[in-house]
N, C-alpha and C positions, 0 to 999 in steps of 0.2 A: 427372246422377245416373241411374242404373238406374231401369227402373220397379221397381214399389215389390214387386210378386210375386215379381220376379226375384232384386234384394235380399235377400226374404225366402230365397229357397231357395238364393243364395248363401251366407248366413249358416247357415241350420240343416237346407238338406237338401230334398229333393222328396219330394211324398209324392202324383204322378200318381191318379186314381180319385176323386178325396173334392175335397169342394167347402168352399170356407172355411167359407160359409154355415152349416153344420152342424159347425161345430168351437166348442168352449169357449171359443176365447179369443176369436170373433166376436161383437160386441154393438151390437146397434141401442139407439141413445138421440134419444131425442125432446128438442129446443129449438126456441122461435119455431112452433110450429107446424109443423115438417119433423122427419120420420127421417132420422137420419144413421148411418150405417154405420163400423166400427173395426173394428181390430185393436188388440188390448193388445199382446200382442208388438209390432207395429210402433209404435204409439204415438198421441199423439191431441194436434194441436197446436191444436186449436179451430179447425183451417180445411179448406179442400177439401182441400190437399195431401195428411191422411190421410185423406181419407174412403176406404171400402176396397167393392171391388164382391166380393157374395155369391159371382157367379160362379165367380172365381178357383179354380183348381186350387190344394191345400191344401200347405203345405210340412210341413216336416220335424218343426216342430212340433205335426202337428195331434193337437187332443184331448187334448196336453200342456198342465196351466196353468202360464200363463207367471207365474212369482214376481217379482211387481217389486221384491220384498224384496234378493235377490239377483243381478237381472238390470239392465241398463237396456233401454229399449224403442229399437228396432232406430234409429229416425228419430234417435234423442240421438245415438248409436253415429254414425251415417253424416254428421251434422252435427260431431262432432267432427272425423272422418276428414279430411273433406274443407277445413278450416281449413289443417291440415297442407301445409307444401313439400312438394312430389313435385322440387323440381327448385333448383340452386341457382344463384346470380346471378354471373357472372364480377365481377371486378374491373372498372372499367370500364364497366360496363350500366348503365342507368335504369332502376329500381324505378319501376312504375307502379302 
């Protein structure tokens, strides 16, 4: 899978200059005694995999809020994707 910034600005765009840290959809929450870092847009599966670094240069949505009424969050999206055959089995082949 892509890293997870990269994702981001393949799905909705680069927006070079601006740091996630300082966009709307970035939110520190506190559990167990540790800050943990997100993106709404990208999503939040209660583990490392999204925790999200402030660093990050900001994509295409930045300072956009992400409606998760109408959207789903980018990690659901990429988790579906990649379920998906990309590629189909001759006749003949083992299915492993």
């Amino acid at each position: 899978m892509l890293r997870k910034i990269d994702a981001m600005r393949s799905e909705y765009g680069a927006n070079y200059g601006v740091r996630c840290r300082d966009c709307c959809n970035f939110e520190r929450m506190g559990r167990y005694d540790k800050t943990y870092r997100k993106c709404i847009a990208y999503g939040d599966s209660c583990s490392e995999a999204t925790d999200w670094n402030a660093n990050f240069e900001g994509c295409g949505l930045f300072n956009k809020p992400f409606d998760a009424e109408k959207r789903r969050p980018l990690v659901e999206v990429l988790k579906s994707r990649s379920r998906g055959r990309d590629f189909e089995i001759d006749e003949g082949q083992i299915r492993l």
